[in-house]
ZAMARGU-4260 file (C-alpha; in steps of 0.2 Angstrom, whole numbers, plus 5000, padded with zeros to 4 digits):
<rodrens>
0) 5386/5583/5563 | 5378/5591/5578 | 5385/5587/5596 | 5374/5596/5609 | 5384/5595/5625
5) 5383/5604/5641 | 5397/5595/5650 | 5413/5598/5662 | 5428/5585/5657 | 5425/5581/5678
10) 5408/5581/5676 | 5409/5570/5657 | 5417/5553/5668 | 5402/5556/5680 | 5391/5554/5663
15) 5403/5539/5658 | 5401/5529/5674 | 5381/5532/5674 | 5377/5527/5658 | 5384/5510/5660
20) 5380/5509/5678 | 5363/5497/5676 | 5369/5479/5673 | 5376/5479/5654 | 5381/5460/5660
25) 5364/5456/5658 | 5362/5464/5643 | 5343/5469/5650 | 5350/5489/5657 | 5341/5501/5656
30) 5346/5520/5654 | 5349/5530/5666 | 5338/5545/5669 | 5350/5559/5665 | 5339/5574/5668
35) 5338/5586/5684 | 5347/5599/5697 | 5362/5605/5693 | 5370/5592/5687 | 5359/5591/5671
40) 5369/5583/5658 | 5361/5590/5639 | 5369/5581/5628 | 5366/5574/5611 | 5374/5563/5597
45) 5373/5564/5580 | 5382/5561/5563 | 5392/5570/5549 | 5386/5584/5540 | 5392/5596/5527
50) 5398/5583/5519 | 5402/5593/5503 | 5413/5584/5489 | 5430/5592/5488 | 5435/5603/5474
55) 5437/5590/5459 | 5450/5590/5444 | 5444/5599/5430 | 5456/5592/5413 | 5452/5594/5397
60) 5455/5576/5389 | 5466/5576/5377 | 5465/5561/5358 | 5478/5550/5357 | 5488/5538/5365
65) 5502/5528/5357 | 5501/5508/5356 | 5512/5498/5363 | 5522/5481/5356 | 5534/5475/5344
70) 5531/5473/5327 | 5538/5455/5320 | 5557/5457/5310 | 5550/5443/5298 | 5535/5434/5295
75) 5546/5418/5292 | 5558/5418/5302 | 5552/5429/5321 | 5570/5433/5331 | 5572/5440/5345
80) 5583/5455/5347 | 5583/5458/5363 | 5597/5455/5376 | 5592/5445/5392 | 5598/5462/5402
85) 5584/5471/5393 | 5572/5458/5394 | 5575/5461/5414 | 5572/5477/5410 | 5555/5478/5400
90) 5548/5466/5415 | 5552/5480/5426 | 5545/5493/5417 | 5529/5502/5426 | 5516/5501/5414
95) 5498/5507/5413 | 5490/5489/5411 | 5503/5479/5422 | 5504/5492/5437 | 5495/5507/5437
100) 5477/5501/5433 | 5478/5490/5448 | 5481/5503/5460 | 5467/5515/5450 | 5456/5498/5455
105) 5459/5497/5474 | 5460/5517/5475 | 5452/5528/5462 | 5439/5517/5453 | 5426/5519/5467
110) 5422/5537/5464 | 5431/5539/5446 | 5420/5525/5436 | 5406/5525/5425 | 5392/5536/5433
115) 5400/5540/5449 | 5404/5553/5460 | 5421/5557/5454 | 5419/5570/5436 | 5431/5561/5426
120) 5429/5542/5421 | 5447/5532/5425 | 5442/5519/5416 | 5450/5524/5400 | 5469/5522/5398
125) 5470/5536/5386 | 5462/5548/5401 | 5473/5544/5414 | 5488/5545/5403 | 5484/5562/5399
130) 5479/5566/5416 | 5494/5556/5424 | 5504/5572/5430 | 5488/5579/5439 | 5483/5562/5446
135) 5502/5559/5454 | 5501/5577/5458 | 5484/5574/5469 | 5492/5560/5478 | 5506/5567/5482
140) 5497/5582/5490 | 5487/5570/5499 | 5471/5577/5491 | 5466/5557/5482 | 5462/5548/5489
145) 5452/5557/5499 | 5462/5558/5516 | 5458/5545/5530 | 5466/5541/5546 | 5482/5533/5547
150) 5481/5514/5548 | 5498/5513/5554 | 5491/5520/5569 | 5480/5506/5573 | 5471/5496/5556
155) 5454/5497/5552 | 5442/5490/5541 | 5442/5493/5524 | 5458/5502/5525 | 5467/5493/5510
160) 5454/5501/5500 | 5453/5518/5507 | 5471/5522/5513 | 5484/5521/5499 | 5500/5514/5503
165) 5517/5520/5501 | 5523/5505/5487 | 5509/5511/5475 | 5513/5529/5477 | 5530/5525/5470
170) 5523/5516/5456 | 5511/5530/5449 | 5528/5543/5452 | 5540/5531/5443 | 5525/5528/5428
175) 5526/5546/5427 | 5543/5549/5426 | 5543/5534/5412 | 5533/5544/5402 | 5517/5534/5407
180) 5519/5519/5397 | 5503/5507/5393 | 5510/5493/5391 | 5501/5476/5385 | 5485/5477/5387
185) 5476/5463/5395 | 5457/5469/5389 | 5450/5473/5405 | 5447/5488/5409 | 5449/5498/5425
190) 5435/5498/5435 | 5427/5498/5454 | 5430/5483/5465 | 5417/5472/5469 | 5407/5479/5481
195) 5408/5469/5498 | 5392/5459/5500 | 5381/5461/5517 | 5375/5440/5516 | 5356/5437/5524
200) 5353/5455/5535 | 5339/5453/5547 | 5332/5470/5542 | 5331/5482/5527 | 5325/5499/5529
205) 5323/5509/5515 | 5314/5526/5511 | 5294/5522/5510 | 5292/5531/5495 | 5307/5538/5482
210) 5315/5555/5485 | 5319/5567/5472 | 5331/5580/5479 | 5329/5599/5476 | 5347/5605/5480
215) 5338/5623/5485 | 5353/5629/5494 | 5359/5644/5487 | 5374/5642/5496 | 5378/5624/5498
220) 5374/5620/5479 | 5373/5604/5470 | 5371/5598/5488 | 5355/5594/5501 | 5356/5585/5516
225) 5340/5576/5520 | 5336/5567/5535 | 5322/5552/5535 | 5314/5543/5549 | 5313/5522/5547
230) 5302/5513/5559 | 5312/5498/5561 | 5296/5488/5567 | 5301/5476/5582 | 5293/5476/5598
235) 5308/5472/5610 | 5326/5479/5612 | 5338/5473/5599 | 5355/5476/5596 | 5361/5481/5580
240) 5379/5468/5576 | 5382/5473/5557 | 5377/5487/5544 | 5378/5495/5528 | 5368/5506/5517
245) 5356/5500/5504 | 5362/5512/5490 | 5350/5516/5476 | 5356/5530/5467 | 5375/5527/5469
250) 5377/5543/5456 | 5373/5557/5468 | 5373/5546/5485 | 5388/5556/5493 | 5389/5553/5512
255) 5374/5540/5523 | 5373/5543/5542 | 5363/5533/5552 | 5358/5538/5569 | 5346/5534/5583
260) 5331/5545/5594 | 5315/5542/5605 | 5300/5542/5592 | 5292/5554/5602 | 5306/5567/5602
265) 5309/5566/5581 | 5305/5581/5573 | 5289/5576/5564 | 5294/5580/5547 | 5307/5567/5547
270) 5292/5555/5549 | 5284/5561/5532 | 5290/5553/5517 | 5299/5570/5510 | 5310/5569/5526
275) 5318/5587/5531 | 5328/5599/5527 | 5344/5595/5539 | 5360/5605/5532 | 5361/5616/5543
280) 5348/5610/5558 | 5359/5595/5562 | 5349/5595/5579 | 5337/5582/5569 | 5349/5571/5574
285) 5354/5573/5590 | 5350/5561/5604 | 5338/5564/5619 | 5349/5564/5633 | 5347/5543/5633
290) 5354/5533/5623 | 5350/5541/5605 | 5365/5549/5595 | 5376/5543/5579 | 5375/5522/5577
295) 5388/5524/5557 | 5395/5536/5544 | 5397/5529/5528 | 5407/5535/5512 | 5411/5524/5495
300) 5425/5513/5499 | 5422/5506/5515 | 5415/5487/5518 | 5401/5484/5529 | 5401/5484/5551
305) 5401/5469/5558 | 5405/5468/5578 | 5411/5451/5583 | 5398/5447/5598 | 5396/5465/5602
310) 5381/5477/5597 | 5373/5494/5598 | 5358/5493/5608 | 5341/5501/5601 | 5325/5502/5610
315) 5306/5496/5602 | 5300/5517/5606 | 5316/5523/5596 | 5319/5526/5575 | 5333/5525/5564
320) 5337/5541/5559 | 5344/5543/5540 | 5354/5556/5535 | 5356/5556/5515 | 5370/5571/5507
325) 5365/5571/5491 | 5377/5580/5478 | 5373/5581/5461 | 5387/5590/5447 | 5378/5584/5431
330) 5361/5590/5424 | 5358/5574/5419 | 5358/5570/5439 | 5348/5582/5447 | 5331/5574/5445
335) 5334/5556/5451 | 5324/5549/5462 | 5330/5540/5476 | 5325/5524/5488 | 5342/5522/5499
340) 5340/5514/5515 | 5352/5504/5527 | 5350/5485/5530 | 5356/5478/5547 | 5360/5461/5557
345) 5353/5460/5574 | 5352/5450/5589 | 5340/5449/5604 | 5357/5451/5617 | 5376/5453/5616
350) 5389/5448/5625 | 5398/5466/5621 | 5383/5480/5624 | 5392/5495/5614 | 5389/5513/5616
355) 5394/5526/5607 | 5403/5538/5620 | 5407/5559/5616 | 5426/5562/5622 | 5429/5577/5616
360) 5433/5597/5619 | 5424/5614/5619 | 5434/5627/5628 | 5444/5634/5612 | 5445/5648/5601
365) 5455/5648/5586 | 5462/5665/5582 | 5457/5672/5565 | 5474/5671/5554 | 5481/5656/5563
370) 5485/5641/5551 | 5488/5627/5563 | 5479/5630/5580 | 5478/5612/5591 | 5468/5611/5607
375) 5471/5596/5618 | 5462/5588/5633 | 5461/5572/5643 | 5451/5561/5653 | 5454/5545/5663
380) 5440/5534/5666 | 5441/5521/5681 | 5432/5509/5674 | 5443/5496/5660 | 5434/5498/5643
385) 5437/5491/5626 | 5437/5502/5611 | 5430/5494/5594 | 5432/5511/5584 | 5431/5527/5582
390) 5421/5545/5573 | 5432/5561/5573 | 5424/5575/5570 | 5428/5593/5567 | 5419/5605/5554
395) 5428/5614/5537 | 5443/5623/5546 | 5448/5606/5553 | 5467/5600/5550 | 5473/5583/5558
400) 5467/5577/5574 | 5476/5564/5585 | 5469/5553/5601 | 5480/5540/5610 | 5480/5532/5628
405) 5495/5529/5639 | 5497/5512/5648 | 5511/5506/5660 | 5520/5522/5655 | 5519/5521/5636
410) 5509/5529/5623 | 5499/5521/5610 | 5492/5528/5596 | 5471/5527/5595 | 5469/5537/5580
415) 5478/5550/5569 | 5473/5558/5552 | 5488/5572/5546 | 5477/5579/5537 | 5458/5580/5541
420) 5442/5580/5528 | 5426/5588/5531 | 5421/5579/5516 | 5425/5561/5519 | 5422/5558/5535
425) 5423/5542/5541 | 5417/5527/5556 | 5434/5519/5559 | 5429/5500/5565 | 5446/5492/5572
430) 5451/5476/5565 | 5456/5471/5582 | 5447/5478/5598 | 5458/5485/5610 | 5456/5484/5630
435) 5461/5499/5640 | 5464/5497/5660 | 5455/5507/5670 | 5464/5526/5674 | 5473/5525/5657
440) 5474/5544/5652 | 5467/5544/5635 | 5471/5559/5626 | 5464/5569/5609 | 5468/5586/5599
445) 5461/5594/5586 | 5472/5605/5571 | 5463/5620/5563 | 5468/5629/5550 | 5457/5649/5551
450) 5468/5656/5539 | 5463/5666/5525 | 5473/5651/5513 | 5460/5640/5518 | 5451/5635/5504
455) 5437/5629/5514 | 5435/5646/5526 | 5420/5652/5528 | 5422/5669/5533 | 5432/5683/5524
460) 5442/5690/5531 | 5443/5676/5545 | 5437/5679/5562 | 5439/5669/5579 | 5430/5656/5580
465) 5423/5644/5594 | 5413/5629/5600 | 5394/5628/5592 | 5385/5617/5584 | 5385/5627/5564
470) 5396/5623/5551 | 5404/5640/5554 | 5407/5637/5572 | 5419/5621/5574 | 5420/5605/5585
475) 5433/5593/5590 | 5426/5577/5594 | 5431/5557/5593 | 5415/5548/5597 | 5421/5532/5603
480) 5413/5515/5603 | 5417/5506/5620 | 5411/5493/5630 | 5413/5490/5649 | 5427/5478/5652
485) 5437/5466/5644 | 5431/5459/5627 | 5419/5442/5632 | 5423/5432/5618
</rodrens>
């Protein structure tokens, strides 16, 4: 992710109030011209990078697991030799087949199955049995599932798939503590939920031609960032009202952001069908001072965006940017050729013209040393808008970050993610839009942790480190998708 911003927090609501100054009711606005004197605003949107899977459990499997049941006391005469007390208590036994799977289903199976991203397959009792200490140990941490923001906060979609709740913690500790019983088994094995269908999308992009990555990067390896140009092809405005990626090679598609630019300000490799080279030149993606920047993030797990009567505007002179991390751990992985793409509803106008605003911070340094360095800020916008979701961002030292707006006195909570992951970030869609009156102080921090503990720091020994747009400079960002007004249903 690269956010190129040259920007006051006065100066950021002067931004806010222009970019939606030309009519959205109409839904035929066009941009504002942003350039010029003084008050040139350079700033530019655009989505995850870096993206690198997190440090996976490396078990030996151990052979063996013992069957569970009850052998018959006569072939002639079956009796039952059990008390109604312990009949209660073999239905409350936690099990493998009963309770466990189920929660490796909504939670583990979409990394952890057969071919993908996870290294070890969950869909064998035997493994997870022997592997049940370090799998209860990884939750608990908070490690798996990969973190995610807080639903408790305020839902989201595809939060029941991504967020593990309390109640099924509790059941792999107790299953543990049981000594991980199997249970009956039903013959089905564990595997990935269905994955949510996208009915009838107007468009499909895809790459023109497959891509077979390199992985060259000597020190980001097993991993490539490649970022592709898609014409979309129409010849008017449109908004995009629904997304989700087109995944070809689900084995080593790790992260897919999708973003927007002027054609003629694309880099002109991203227009050729090898795309470029975009780990560490995120600027590929960033915006024109318009309205290009980040449209999604995706990771495994989440179900596709659809905006009830709202939309994110694209122009007939602008391309869908694809950004594709690629991460290949296997040999057997590292010469497939891949045709991802995105496929998208769309509508010639909305009710809800959505734009995806910056709010975020660049005056900090985080001491070198320090574990848990925050920096706040705040802005108050004096027009009502309604917020449909949210992107944080930070890079590898991040932490947790936070964002919540007061209203009539009292706060309530926008985001919060205790514990922050470069590696699965995340477009947080809200299952309900929320309306925010004009002036309401909207507030966001950002946690670092630049210690030398980090497993994730760059630099050794640590050094202070500020604002910039590399991976080892930071950022604290929530990029927020508004509207102007109250929601027109």
């Amino acid at each position: 992710m690269t956010v190129k911003m040259t920007i006051s927090r006065a100066l950021s609501v002067t931004v806010f109030m222009a970019l939606f100054a030309c009519g959205n009711e109409d839904n035929n606005a066009t941009s504002p011209d942003m350039s010029g004197g003084e008050g040139k605003v350079d700033m530019a949107v655009v989505g995850g990078e870096d993206m690198s899977p997190a440090e996976d459990m490396k078990v030996e499997q151990d052979q063996g697991v013992a069957d569970a049941g009850m052998e018959d006391m006569s072939e002639d005469m079956p009796v039952d030799m059990t008390s109604p007390d312990e009949d209660m208590a073999m239905s409350d036994t936690v099990t493998y087949h009963k309770d466990v799977k189920p929660i490796l289903n909504d939670y583990c199976m979409r990394c952890h199955a057969p071919g993908g991203q996870g290294p070890i397959d969950f869909s064998s009792p035997n493994t997870v049995q022997t592997l049940g200490e370090v799998i209860l140990s990884q939750v608990e941490s908070g490690e798996m599932p990969p973190p995610v923001a807080d639903p408790d906060c305020r839902d989201y979609l595809s939060s029941e798939q991504l967020s593990m709740d309390a109640a099924s913690k509790e059941t792999l500790k107790k299953w543990v503590e049981l000594g991980k019983p199997l249970g009956e088994d039903d013959g089905v094995p564990a595997m990935a939920p269905d994955s949510a269908t996208f009915d009838n999308p107007d468009l499909e992009l895809r790459l023109t031609e497959p891509y077979v990555p390199t992985y060259e990067d000597e020190q980001n390896p097993n991993n490539e960032y490649r970022c592709f140009a898609l014409e979309h092809g129409q010849a008017e405005k449109f908004y995009i009202t629904g997304m989700h990626p087109i995944i070809d090679q689900s084995a080593i598609v790790h992260h897919v952001v999708l973003a927007k630019m002027s054609r003629s300000n694309a880099p002109a490799d991203t227009l050729t069908t090898s795309g470029q080279n975009c780990i560490n030149d995120m600027g590929v993606l960033a915006g024109d001072g318009g309205s290009g920047g980040m449209v999604g993030a995706w990771a495994p797990g989440m179900d596709p965006i659809e905006f009830d009567g709202a939309g994110i505007e694209v122009k007939p002179d602008e391309v869908l940017i694809l950004q594709m991390h690629y991460y290949a751990d296997r040999a057997e992985n590292m010469n497939l050729p891949d045709q991802s793409g995105y496929a998208l509803k769309i509508a010639d106008s909305v009710r809800n013209p959505i734009m995806l605003y910056p709010l975020g911070t660049h005056d900090f340094t985080i001491p070198a040393g320090d574990d848990n360095y925050t920096s706040s800020d705040n802005i108050s916008i004096p027009l009502g808008i309604t917020l449909w979701g949210v992107f944080p961002h930070m890079h590898v030292l991040g932490r947790s970050y936070d964002m919540k707006v007061e209203v009539s006195g009292n706060d309530q909570c926008l985001l919060e993610g205790p514990v922050y992951d470069f590696n699965n970030q995340l477009t947080y869609i809200y299952k309900d839009p929320l309306y925010i009156p004009p002036g309401s102080p909207i507030s966001y921090s950002c946690s670092w942790d630049n210690s030398p503990n980090n497993p994730d720091q760059i630099n050794s020994p640590p050094k202070d480190v500020g604002y910039g747009e590399r991976t080892d400079e930071e950022m604290c960002y929530m990029f927020s998708y508004v509207s102007i007004g109250q929601r027109r249903q």
